[in-house]
Backbone as a printed PyTorch tensor [residue, N CA C, xyz], in Angstrom:
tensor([[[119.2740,  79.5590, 102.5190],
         [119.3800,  78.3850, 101.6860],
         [120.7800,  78.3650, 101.0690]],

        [[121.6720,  77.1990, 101.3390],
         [122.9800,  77.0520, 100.1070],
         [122.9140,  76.9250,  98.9950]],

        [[124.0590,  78.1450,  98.5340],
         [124.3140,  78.3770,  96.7320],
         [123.5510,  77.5920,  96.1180]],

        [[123.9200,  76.2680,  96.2130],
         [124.2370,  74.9310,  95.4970],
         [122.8920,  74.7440,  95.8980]],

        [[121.7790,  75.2710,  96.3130],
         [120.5160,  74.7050,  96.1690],
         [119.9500,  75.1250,  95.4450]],

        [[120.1890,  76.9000,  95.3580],
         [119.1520,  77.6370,  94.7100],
         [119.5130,  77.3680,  93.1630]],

        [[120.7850,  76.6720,  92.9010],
         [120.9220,  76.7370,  91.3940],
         [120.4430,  75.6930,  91.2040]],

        [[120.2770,  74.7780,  91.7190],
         [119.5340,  73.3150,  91.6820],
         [117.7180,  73.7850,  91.4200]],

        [[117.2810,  74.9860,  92.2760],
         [115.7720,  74.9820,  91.8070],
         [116.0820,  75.9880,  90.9070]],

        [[117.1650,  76.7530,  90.4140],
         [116.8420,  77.5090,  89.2320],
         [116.9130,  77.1030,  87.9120]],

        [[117.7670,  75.9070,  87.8410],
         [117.8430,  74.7550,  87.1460],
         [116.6290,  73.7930,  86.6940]],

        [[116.3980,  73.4440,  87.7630],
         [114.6150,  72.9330,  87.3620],
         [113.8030,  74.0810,  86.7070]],

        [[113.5220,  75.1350,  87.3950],
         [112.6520,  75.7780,  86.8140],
         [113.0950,  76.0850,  85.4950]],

        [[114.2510,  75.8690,  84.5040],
         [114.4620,  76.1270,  83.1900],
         [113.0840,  75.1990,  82.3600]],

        [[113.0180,  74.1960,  82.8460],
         [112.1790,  72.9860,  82.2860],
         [111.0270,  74.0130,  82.0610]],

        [[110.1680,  74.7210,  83.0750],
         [108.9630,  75.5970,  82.4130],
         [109.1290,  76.7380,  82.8330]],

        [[110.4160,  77.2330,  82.6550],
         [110.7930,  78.7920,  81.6250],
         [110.6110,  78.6330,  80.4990]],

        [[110.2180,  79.9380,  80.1350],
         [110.0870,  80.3260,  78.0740],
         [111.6130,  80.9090,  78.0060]],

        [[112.4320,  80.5420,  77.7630],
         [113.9240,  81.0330,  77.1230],
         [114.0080,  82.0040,  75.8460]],

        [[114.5190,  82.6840,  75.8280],
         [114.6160,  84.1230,  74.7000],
         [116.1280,  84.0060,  74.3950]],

        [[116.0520,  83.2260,  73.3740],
         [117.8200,  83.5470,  73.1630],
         [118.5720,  84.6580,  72.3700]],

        [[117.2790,  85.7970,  71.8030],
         [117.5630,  86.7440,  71.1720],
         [117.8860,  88.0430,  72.4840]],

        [[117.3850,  87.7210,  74.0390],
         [117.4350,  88.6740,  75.1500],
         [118.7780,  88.8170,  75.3160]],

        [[120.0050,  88.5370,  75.1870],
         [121.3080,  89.2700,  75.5620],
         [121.3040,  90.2100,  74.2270]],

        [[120.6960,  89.6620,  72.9110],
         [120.9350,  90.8560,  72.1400],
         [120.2910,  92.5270,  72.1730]],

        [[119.2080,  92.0030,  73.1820],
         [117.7720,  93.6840,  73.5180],
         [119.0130,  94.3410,  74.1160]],

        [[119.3760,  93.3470,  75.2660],
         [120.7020,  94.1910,  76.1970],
         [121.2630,  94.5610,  75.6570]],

        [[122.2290,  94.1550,  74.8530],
         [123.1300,  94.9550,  74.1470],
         [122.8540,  95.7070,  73.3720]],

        [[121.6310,  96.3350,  72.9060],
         [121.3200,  97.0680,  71.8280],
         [121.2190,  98.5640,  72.9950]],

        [[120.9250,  98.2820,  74.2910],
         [120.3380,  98.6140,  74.7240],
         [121.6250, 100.0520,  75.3390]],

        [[121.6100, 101.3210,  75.4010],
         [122.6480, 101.9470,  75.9360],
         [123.4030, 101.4170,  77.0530]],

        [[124.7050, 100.8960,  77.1850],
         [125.0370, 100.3120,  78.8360],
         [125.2050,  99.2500,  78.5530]],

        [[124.2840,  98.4590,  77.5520],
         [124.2720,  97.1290,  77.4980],
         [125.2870,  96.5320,  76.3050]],

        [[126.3150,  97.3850,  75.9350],
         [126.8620,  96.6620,  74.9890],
         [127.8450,  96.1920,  75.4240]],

        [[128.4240,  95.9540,  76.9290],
         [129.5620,  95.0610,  77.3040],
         [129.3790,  93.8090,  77.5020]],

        [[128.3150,  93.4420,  77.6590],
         [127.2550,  92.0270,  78.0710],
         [128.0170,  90.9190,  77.3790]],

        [[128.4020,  91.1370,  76.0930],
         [129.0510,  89.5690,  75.5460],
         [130.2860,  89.4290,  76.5890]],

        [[130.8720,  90.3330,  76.9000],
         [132.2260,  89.6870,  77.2510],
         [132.6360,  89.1550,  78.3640]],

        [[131.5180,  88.9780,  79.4610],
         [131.4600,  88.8500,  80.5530],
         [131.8910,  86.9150,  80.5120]],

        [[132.3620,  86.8620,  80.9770],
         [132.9310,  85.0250,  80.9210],
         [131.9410,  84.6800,  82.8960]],

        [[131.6220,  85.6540,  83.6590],
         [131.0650,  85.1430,  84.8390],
         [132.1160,  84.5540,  85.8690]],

        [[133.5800,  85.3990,  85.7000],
         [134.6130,  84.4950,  86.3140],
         [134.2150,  85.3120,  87.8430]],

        [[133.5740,  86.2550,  88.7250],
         [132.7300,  86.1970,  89.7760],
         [133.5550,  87.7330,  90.7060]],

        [[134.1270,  88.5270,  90.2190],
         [135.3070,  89.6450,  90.8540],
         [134.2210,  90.6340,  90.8280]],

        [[133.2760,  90.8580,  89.6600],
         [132.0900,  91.4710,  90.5110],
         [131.5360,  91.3140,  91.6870]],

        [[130.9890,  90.3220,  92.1630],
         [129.9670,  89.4690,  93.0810],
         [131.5220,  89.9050,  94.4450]],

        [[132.7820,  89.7390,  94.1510],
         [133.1420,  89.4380,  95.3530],
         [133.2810,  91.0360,  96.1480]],

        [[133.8580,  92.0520,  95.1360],
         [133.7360,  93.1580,  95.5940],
         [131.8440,  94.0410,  95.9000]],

        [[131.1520,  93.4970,  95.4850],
         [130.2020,  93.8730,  95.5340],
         [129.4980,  94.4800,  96.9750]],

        [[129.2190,  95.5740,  97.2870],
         [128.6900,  95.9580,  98.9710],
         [127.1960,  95.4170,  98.7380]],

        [[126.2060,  95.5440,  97.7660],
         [125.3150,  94.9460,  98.3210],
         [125.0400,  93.2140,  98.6120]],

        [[126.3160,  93.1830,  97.9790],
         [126.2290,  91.3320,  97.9390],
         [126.4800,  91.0880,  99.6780]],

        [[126.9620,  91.9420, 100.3670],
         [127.7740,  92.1490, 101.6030],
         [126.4320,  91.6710, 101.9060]],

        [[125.4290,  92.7170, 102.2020],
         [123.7510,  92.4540, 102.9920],
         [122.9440,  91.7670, 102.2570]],

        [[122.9400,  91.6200, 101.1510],
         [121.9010,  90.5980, 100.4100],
         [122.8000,  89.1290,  99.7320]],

        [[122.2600,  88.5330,  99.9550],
         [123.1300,  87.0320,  99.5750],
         [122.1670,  86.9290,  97.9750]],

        [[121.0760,  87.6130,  97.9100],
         [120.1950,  87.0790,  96.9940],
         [120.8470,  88.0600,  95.6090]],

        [[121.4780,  89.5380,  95.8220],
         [122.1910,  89.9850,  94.4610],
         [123.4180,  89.2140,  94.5780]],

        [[123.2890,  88.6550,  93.0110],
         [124.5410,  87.9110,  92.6690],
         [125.1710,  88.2890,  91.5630]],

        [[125.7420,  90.0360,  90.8550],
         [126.0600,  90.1360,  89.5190],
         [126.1380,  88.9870,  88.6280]],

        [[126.8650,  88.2630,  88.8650],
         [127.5590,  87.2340,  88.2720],
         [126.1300,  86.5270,  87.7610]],

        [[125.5000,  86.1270,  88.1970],
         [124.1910,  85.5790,  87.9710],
         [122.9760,  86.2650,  87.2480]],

        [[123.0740,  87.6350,  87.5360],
         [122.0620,  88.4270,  86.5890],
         [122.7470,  88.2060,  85.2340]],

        [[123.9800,  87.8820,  85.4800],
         [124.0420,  88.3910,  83.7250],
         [124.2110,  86.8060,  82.8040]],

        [[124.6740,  85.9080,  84.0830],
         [124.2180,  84.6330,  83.3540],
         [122.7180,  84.5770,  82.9070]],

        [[121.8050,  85.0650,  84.0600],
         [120.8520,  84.6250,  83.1390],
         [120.0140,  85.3100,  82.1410]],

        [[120.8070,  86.2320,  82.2210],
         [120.2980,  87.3420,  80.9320],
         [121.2720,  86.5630,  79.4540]],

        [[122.3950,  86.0280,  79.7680],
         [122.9580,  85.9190,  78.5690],
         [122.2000,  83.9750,  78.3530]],

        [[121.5320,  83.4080,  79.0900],
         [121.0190,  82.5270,  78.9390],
         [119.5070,  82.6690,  78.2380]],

        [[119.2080,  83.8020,  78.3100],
         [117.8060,  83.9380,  77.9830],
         [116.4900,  83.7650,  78.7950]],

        [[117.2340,  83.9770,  79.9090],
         [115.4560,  84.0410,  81.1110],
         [115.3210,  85.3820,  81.1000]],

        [[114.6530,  85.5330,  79.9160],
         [113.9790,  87.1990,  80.0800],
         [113.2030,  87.7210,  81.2040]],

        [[111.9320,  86.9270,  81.4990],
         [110.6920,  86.8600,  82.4420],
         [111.2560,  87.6150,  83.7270]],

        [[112.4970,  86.2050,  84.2040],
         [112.8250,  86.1560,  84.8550],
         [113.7180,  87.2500,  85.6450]],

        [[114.5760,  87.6910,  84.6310],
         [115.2230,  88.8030,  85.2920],
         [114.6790,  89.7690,  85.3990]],

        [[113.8830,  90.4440,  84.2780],
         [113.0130,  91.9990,  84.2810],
         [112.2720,  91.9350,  85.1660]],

        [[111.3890,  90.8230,  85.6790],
         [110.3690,  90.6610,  86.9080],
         [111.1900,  90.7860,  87.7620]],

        [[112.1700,  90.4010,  87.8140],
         [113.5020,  90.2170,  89.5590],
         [113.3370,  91.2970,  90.4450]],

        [[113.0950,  91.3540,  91.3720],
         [113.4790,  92.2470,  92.6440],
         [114.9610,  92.9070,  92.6500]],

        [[115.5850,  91.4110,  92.3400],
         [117.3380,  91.9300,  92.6570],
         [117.6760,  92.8750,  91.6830]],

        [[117.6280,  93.1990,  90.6630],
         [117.9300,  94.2450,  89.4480],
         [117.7490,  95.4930,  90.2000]],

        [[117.0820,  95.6750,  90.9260],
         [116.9850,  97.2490,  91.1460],
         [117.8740,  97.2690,  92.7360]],

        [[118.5900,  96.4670,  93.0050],
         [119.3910,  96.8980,  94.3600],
         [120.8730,  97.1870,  93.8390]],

        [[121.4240,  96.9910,  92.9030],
         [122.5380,  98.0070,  92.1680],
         [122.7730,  98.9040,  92.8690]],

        [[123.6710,  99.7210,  93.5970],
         [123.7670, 100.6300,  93.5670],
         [124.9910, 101.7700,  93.2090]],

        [[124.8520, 101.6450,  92.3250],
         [125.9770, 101.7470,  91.3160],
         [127.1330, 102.6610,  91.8570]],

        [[127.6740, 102.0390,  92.2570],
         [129.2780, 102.2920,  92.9280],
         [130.1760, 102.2680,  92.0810]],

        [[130.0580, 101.1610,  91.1210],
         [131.1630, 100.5970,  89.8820],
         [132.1720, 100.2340,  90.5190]],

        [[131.9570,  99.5130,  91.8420],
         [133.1820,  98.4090,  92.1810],
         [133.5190,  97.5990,  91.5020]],

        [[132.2130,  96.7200,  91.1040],
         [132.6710,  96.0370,  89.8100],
         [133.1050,  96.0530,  88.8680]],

        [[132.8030,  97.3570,  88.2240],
         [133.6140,  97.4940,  86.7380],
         [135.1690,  98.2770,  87.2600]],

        [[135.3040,  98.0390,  88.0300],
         [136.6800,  98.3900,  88.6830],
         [137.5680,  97.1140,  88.4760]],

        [[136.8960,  96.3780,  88.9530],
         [137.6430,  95.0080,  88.9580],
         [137.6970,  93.8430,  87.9380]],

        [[136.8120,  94.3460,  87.5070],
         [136.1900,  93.5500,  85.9180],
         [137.8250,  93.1620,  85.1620]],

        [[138.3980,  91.8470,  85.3290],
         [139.4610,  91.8680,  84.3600],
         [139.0840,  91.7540,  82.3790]],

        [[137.8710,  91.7070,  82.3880],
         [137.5020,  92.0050,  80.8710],
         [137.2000,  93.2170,  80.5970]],

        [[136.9500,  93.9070,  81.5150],
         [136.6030,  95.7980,  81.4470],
         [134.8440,  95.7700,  80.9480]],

        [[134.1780,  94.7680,  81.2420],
         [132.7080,  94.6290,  81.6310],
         [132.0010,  96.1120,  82.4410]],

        [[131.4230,  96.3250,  82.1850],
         [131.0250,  97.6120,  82.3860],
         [129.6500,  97.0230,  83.4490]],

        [[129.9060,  96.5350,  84.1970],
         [128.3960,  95.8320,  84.3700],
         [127.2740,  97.0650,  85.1350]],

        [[127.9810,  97.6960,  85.6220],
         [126.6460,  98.8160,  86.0990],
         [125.6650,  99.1540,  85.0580]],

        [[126.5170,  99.5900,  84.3050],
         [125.8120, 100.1260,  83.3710],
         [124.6300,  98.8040,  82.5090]],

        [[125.2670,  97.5960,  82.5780],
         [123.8680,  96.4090,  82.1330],
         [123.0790,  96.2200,  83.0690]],

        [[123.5230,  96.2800,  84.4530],
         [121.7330,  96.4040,  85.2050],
         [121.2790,  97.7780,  85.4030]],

        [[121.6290,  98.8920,  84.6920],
         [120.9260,  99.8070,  84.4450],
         [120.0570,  99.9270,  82.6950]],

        [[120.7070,  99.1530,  81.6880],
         [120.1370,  98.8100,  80.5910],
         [118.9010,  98.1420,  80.9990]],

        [[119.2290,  96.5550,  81.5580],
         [118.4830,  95.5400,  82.2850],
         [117.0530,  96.5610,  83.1500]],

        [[117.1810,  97.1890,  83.7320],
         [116.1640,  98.0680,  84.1650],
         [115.4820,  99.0850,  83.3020]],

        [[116.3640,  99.7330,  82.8270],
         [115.1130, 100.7670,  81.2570],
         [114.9070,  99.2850,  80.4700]],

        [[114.9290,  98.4420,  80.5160],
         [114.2970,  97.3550,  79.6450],
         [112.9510,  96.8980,  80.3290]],

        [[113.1890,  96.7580,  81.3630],
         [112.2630,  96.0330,  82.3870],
         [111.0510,  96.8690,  82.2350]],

        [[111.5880,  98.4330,  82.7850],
         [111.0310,  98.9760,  82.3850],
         [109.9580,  99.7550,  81.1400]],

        [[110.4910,  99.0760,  79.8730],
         [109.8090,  99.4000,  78.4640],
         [109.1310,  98.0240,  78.4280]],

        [[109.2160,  96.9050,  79.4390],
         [108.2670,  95.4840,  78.6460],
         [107.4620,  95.6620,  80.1190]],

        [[107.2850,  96.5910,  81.1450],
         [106.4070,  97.3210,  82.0640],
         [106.2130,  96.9820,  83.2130]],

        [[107.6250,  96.1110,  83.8690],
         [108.1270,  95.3420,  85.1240],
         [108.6120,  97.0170,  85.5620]],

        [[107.4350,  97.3350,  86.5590],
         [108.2040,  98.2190,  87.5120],
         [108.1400,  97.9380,  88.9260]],

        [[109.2090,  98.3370,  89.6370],
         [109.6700,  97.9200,  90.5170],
         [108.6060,  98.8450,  91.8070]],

        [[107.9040,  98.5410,  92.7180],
         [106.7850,  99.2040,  93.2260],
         [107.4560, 100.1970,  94.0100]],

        [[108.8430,  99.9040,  94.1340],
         [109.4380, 101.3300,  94.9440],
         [108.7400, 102.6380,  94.3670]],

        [[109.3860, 102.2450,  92.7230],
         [109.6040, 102.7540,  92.3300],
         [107.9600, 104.2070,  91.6550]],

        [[107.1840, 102.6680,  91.4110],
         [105.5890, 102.8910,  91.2440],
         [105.0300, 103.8880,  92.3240]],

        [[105.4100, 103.3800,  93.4280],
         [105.0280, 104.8060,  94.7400],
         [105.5460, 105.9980,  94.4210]],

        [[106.7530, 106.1150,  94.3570],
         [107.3170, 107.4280,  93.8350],
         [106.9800, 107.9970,  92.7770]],

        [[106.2260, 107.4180,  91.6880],
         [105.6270, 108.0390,  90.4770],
         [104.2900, 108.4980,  90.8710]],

        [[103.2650, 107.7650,  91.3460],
         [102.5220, 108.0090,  91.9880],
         [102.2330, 108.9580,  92.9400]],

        [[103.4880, 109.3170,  93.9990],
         [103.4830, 110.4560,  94.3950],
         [103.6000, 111.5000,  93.7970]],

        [[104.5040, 111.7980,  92.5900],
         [104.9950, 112.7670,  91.8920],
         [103.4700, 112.9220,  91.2060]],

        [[102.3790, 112.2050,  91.0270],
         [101.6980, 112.5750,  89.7750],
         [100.6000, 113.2980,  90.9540]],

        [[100.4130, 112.4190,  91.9590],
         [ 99.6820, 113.2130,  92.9630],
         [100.0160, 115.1300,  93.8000]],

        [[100.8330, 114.8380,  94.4190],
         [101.7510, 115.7190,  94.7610],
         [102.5100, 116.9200,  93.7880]],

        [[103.0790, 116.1540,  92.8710],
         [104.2620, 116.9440,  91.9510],
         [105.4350, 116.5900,  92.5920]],

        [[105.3110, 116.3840,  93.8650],
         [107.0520, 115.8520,  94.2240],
         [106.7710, 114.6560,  94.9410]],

        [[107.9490, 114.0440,  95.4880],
         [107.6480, 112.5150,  96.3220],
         [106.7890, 112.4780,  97.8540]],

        [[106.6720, 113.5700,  98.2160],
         [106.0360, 113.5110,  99.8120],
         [105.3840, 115.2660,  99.5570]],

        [[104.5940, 114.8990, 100.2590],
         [103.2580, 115.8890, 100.5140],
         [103.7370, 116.9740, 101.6310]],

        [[104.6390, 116.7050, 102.0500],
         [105.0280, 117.9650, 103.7170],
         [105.1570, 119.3570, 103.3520]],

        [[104.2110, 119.8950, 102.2770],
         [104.6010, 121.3100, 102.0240],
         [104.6120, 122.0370, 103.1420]],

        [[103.3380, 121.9820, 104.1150],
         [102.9020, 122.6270, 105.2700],
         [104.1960, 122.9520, 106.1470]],

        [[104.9410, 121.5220, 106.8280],
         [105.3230, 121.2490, 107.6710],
         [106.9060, 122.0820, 107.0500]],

        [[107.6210, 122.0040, 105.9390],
         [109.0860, 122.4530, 105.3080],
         [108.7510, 124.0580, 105.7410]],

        [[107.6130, 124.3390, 104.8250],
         [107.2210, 125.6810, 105.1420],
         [107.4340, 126.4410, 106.5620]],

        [[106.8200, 125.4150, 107.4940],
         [106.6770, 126.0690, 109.0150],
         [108.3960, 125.8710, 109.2090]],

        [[109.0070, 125.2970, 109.0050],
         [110.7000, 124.4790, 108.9590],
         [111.3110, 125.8870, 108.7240]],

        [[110.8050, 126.2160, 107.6420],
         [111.9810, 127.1070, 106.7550],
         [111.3660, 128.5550, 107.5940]],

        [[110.2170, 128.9670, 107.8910],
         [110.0680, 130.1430, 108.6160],
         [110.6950, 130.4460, 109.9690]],

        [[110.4730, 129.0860, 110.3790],
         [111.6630, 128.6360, 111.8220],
         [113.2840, 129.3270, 111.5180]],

        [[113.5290, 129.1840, 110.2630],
         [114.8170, 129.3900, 109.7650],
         [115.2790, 130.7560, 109.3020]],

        [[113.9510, 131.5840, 109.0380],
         [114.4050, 132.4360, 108.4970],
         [114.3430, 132.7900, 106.2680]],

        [[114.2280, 131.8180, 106.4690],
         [113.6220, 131.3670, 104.7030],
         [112.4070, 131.2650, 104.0730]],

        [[112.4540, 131.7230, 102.6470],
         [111.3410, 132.0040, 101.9710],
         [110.3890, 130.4110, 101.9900]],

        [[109.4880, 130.5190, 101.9680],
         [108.5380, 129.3540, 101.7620],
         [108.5520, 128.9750, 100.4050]],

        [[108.2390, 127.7850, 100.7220],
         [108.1650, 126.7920,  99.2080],
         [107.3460, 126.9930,  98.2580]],

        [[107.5420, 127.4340,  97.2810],
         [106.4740, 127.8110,  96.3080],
         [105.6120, 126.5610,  95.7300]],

        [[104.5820, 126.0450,  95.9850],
         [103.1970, 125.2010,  95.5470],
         [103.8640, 124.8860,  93.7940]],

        [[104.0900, 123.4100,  94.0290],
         [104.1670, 123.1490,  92.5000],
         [102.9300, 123.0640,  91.2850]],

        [[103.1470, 123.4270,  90.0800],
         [102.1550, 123.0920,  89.7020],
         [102.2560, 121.8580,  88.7280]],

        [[100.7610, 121.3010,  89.3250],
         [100.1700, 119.8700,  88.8860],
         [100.1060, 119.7920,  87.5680]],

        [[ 99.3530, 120.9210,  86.9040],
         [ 99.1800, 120.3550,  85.5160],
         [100.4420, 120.5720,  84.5330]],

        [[101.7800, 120.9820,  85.1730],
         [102.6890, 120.9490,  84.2920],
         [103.5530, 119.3550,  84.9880]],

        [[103.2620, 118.9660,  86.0590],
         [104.0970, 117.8350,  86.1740],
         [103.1090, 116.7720,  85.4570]],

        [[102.0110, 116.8100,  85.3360],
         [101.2100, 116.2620,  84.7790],
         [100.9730, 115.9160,  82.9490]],

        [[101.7120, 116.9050,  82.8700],
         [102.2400, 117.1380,  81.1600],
         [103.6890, 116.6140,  80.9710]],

        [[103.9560, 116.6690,  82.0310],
         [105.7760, 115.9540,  82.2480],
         [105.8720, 114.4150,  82.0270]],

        [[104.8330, 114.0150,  82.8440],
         [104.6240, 112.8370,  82.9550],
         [103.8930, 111.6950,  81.7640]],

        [[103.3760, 112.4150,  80.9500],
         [102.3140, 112.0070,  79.9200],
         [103.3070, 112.2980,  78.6870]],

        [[104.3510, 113.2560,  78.2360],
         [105.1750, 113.0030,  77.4210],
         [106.4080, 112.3740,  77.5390]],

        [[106.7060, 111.5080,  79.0310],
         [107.8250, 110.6090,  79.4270],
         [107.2200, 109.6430,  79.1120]],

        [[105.8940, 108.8680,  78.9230],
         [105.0100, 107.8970,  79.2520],
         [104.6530, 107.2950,  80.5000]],

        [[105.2090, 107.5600,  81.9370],
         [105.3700, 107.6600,  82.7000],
         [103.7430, 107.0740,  83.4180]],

        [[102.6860, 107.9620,  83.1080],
         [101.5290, 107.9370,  83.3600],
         [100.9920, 107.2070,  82.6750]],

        [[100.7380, 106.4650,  81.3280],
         [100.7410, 105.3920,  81.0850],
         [101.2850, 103.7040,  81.3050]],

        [[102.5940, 104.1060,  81.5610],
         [103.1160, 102.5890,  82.4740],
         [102.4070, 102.5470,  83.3760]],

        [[102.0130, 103.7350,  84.2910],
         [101.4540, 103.3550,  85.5690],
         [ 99.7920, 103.3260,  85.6590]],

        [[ 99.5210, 103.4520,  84.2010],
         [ 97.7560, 103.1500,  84.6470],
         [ 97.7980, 101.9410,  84.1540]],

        [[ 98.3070, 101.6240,  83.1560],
         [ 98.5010,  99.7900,  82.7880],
         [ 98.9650,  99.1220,  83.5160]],

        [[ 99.6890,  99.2080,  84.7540],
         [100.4650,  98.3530,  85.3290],
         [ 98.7910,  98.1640,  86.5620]],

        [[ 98.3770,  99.5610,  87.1290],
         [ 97.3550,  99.4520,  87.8420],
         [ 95.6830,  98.7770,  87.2810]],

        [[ 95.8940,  98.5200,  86.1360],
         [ 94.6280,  97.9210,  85.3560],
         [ 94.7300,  96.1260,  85.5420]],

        [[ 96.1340,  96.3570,  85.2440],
         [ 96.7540,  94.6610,  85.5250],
         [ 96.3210,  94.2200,  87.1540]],

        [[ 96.7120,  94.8240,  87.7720],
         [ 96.5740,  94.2830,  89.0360],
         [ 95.4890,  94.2670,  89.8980]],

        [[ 94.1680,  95.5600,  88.9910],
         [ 92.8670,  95.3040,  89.6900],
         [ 92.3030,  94.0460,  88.8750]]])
């Protein structure tokens, strides 16, 4: 779809958005997030940007318009917030010295505290609470590492990642997020 369309339906949809005009201030309160005022959106992020290279849909320049516009909903729910991958090309080029990595990493521990998690991300917690680590292949590393000559993997234990997880809150985002969706 062209630029010039999608701002045309993001434009409409302002009409029934709820607008937060206090949300550039969460950001900025927020660690990372205190460069956010100075951003004017003149676009030297967006052009150096590598994921803008494969995704047409991250647009720096645009997350932070509409964070400094007040579509809260909108951005913390976003998909695009979590494809960052923080290179800091942008704040390389930033002629205001905008720090912007660091606001879609604010923008995300935010998302994250109003309980927009990103389901990548939800699997990987999920594994960790199951497991203790992200993938289950103890068996298979084990047979790997004897192949090699190396000690085997010592069996994590559950009820301390399990205590890890419950004083991060970690395990609470993720039984509320799973209550929501049954």
């Amino acid at each position: 779809m062209p630029e010039n369309l999608k701002t045309i339906q993001v434009l409409k949809s302002l009409k029934t958005t709820k607008i937060d005009p206090n949300f550039k201030f969460e950001v900025a309160k927020m660690p990372g997030g205190e460069s956010i005022k100075y951003c004017f959106q003149c676009g030297k992020c967006t052009a150096t940007c590598p994921i803008r290279r494969f995704d047409k849909e991250y647009t720096p320049r645009l997350i932070i318009r509409a964070t400094l516009l007040g579509l809260k909903d909108i951005v913390l729910s976003s998909d695009v917030i979590w494809l960052c991958a923080t290179c800091y090309s942008c704040t390389e080029r930033c002629p205001q010295g905008v720090k912007l990595t660091n606001i879609i990493r604010a923008i995300r521990n935010l998302a994250i505290e109003k309980g927009y998690i990103h389901p990548f991300f939800k699997l990987q917690a999920n594994a960790i609470a199951s497991y203790g680590k992200i993938y289950e292949d103890e068996e298979f590393i084990n047979e790997l590492r004897n192949d090699l000559g190396l000690p085997p993997v010592t069996p994590v234990k559950r009820d301390e990642v399990h205590t890890i997880l419950q004083h991060t809150k970690v395990k609470k985002l993720l039984l509320t997020k799973e209550k929501e969706e049954n």
